[in-house]
C-alpha positions in Angstrom: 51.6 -76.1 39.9 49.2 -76.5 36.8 51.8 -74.2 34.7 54.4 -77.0 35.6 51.9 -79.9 35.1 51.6 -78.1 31.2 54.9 -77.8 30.8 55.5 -81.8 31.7 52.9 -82.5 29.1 54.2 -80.9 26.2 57.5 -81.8 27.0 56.8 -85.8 27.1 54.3 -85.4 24.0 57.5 -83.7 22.1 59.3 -86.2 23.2 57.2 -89.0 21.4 57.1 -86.8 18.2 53.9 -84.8 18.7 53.9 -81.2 17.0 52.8 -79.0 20.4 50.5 -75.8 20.3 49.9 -74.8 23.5 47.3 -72.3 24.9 48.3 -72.2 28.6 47.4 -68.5 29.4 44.0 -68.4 27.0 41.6 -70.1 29.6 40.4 -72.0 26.9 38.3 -75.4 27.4 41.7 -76.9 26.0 45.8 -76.1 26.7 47.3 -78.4 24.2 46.6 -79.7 21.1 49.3 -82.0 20.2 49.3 -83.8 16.1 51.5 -86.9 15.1 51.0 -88.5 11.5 50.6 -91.9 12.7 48.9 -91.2 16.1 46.2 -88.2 14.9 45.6 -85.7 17.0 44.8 -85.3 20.5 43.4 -82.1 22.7 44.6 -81.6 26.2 43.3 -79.7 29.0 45.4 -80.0 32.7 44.1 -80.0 36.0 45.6 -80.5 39.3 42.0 -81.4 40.4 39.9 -83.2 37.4 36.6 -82.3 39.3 37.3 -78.6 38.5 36.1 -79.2 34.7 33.0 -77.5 34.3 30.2 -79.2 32.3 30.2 -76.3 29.7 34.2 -76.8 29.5 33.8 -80.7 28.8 30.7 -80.2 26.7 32.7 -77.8 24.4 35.9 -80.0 24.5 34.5 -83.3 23.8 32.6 -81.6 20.8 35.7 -79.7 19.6 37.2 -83.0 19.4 34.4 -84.9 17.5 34.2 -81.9 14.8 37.9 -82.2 14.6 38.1 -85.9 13.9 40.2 -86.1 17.5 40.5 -87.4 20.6 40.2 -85.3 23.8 42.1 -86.1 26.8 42.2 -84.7 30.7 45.7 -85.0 32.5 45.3 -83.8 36.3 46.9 -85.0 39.8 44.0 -85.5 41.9 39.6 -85.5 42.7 38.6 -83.4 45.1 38.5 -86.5 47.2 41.8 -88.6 46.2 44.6 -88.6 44.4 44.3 -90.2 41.0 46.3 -93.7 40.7 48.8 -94.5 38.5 47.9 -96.6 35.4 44.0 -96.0 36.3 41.9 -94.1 33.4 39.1 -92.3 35.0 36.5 -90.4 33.2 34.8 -86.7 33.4 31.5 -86.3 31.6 32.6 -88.9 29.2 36.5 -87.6 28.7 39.0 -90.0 29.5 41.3 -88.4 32.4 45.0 -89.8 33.5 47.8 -88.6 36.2 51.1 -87.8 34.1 52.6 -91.2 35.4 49.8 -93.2 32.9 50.2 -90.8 30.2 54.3 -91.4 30.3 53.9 -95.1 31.0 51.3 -95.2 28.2 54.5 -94.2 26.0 56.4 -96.6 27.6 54.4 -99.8 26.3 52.7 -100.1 29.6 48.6 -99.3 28.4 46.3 -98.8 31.3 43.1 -101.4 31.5 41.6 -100.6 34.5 39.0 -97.9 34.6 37.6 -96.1 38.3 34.1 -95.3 37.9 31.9 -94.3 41.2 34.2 -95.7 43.8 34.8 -98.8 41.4 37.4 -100.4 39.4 35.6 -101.9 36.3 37.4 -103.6 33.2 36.4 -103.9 29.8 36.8 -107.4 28.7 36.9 -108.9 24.7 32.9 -110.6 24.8 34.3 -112.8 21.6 37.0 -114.5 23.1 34.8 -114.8 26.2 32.6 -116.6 24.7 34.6 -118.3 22.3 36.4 -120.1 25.5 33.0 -120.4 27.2 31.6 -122.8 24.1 35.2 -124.3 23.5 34.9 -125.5 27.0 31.4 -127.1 26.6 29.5 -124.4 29.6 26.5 -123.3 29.6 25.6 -120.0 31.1 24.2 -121.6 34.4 27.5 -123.8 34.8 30.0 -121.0 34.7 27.6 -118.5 36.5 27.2 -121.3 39.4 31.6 -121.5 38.6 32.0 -117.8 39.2 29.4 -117.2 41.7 27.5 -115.1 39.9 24.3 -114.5 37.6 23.6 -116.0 34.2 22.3 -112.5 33.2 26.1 -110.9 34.1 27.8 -113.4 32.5 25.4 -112.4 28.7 25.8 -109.3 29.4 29.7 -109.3 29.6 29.3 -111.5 26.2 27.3 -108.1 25.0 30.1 -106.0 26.0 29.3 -104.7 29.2 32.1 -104.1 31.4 33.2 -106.1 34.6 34.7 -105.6 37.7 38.2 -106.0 38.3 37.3 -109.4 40.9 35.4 -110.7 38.5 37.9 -110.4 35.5 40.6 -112.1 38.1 38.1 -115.0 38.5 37.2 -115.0 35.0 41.0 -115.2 34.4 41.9 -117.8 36.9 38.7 -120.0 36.0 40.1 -120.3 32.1 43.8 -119.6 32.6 43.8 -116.5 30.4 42.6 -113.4 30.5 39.6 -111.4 28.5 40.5 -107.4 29.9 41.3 -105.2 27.1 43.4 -102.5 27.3 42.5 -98.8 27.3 43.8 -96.6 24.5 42.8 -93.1 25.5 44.6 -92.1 22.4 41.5 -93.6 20.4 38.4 -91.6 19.6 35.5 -94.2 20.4 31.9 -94.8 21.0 31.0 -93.8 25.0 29.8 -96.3 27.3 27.3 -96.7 29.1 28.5 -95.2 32.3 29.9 -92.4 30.7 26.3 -91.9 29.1 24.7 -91.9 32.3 27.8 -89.5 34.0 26.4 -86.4 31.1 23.0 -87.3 31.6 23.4 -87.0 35.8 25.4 -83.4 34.9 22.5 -82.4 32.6 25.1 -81.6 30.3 24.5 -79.6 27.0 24.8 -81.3 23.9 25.1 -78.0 21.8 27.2 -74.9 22.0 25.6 -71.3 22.5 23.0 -70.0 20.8 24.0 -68.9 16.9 24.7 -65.7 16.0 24.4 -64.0 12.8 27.3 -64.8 11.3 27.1 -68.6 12.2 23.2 -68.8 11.0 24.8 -66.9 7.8 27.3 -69.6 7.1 24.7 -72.5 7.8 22.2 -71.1 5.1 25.5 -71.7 3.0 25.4 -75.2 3.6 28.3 -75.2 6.2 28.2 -77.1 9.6 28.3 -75.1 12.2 29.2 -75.0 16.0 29.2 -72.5 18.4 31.8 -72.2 21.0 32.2 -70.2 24.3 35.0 -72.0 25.9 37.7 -71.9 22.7 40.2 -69.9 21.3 37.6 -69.1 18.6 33.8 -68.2 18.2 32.5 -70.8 15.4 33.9 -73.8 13.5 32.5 -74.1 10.2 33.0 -77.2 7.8 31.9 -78.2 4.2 33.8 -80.7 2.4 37.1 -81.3 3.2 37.4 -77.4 4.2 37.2 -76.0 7.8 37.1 -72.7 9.6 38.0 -71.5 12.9 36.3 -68.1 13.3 36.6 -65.1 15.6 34.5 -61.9 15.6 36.0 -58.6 17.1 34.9 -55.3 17.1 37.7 -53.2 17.4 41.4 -52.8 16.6 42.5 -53.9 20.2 40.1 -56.9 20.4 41.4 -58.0 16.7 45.4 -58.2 18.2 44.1 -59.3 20.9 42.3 -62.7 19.4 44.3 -63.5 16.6 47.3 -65.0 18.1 45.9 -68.0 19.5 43.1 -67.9 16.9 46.0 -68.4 14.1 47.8 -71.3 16.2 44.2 -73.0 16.7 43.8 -73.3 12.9 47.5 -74.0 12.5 46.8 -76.9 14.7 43.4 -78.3 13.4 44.5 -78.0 9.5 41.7 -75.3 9.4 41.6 -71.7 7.8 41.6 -69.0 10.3 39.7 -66.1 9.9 38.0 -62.5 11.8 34.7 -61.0 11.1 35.0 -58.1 11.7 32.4 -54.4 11.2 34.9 -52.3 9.5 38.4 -53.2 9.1 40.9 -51.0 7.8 42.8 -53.2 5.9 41.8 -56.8 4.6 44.8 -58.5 6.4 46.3 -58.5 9.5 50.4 -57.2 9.5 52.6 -59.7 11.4 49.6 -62.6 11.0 48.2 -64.8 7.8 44.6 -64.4 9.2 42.3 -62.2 7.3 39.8 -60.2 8.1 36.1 -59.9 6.3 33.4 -57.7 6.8 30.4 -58.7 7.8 28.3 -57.4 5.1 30.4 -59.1 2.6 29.1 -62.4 3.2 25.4 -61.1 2.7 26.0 -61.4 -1.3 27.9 -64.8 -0.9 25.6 -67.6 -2.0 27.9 -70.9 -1.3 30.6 -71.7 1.6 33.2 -72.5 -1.1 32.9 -69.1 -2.0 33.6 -67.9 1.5 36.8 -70.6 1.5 37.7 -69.2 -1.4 37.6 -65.5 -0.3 39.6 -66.2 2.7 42.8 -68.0 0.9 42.6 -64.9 -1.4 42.8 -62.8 1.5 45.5 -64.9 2.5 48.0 -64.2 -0.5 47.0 -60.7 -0.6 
C-alpha cells in the first residue's frame, strides 16, 4: 500500500511540473525529492501511518531540508489512532504532514488552514489585520474579550501571532464580519511554532546528525559546513559558497555499485556534486556513472574546500 501511496505522489507532483527523483526502495529518511523553478524544491517521505516516523528519520529530514534551502513534507493516510482528514495539515516533530486528498486539493486552489495539534484544531490568524479591525472599530481589549467570551491576555496574544482555535476564529469572524485565518502553504520553508517547538523538545529530538568521522572533520578544517547523516542516500553534505557535496564512503568494489546509484540521483536532485571516498580505488571514475571516486589520503595535502570542488569536477571530465 505505501508503494502505491509513492507512486500517487510522484504521479500528481509530475503532473504540476515537478522534476521527480524517487528513492522508494533505499529506506532513506526521504522517497521523493521533487524541484519546480517557481515552486523550489520539496522532500517527501510516505507513510500509511505518520506516527511511524522515527525521531532520528524527522531529525535528519527536517535538517536535509534546511541545508538544502527546501521544504520537507510527510504525505501518509492515517495516526495510529485515526485516519487523517482531508484539508487538515498536521505536524510530526515539526514536519508538516497531509493525506494525498490535501496535497491534490492544494494543486487545485483549495490551500488547507486548519492545523490538528493534540486532539485540537487550531488556526493561524493575520495579528495585523486583527488588530487593525480591533482599533478601526474603537475596542479595547476588555470590550472584545467580554464580546468573545474570552481573556484579554488571548486576545494580545493572537495580536502577537499565537494561533487560535478553530471556535474562536468563527467568532472572531462572525463578531467583525470577515475573517483573520491564514492559510497554510506547506510548500513554504518557515520559522516553527511554538507547538511544533515543544512536539521536538517532548521527543527529545537530536538537533545534530552522528558523530563526524574523519573525512567530515577533514572537510570542516577546510572551511566547509558539514553534516552528518544516517538516514540518507549519502554519508555527509558539505557546503562552501555556492558549492555543495553529497558524499558516500565505501570500502569495497560491491559497496561502491552498490551506493552510487541513488547517491548520483541525490546530487542530481539537490544541484550538488556527488562524490565516493573511497581507501583504494582502481580507477578515478566510476564506468556507467559521473561520480568520482577520491582516496582518502588525497585530501590530507588539500588545504581549501575549493580545491576539493575543484578536484571532483576534474574527476568528472576525466
Amino acid at each position: 500500500m505505501r508503494r502505491a501511496l509513492l507512486e500517487k505522489i510522484s504521479a500528481l507532483l509530475k503532473k504540476n511540473g515537478f522534476f521527480v527523483s524517487t528513492f522508494f526502495d533505499s529506506n532513506s529518511c526521504f522517497d521523493i525529492i521533487a524541484k519546480k523553478n517557481d515552486s523550489g524544491t520539496v522532500i517527501v517521505k510516505a507513510l500509511e501511518n505518520i506516527d511511524a516516523i522515527r525521531p532520528g528519520q524527522a531529525s535528519e529530514l527536517e535538517r536535509l531540508a534546511e541545508t538544502f534551502a527546501c521544504s520537507a513534507l510527510i504525505v501518509g493516510e492515517k495516526t495510529k489512532a485515526f485516519a487523517l482528514q482531508d484539508n487538515t495539515v498536521y505536524s510530526r516533530y515539526g514536519i508538516y504532514a497531509v493525506n494525498f486528498c490535501t496535497l491534490e486539493n492544494f494543486f487545485s486552489g483549495k490551500i488547507p488552514s486548519i492545523n490538528y495539534f493534540k486532539g485540537k484544531e487550531i488556526v493561524e490568524l493575520d495579528p495585523e489585520q486583527l488588530r487593525k479591525r480591533r482599533l478601526e472599530s474603537h475596542l479595547s481589549y476588555a470590550s472584545l474579550a467580554d464580546s468573545l467570551g474570552t481573556t484579554i491576555e488571548t486576545l494580545y496574544r493572537y495580536e502577537q501571532g499565537n494561533k487560535a482555535s478553530l471556535e474562536m476564529a468563527k467568532r472572531l469572524e462572525d463578531f467583525f464580519g470577515q475573517g483573520f485565518v491564514r492559510e497554510i502553504d506547506f510548500f513554504e520553508r518557515r520559522e516553527k511554532s511554538g507547538h511544533e517547538v515543544q512536539e521536538k523538545t517532548e521527543a527529545q529530538k537530536p538537533k545534530t546528525g552522528g558523530e563526524k568521522n574523519d573525512i567530515a572533520e577533514r572537510l570542516q578544517s577546510l572551511g566547509a559546513d558539514v553534516s552528518v547523516f544516517r538516514h540518507a542516500t549519502f554519508h555527509e553534505a558539505a557546503f562552501g559558497g555556492k558549492e555543495r557535496l553529497v558524499i558516500s564512503e565505501a570500502h569495497s568494489k560491491r559497496e561502491i555499485f552498490r551506493k552510487a546509484p541513488a547517491l548520483e540521483k541525490t546530487g542530481s536532485a539537490l544541484a550538488a556534486h556527488s562524490v565516493i571516498f573511497v581507501d583504494n580505488p582502481k580507477d578515478r571514475k566510476l564506468h556507467g556513472f559521473e561520480t568520482p571516486l577520491i582516496e582518502r589520503e588525497e585530501i590530507a595535502s588539500i588545504s581549501k574546500f575549493r580545491d576539493i570542488i575543484r578536484l571532483v569536477k576534474e574527476r568528472k571530465t576525466e
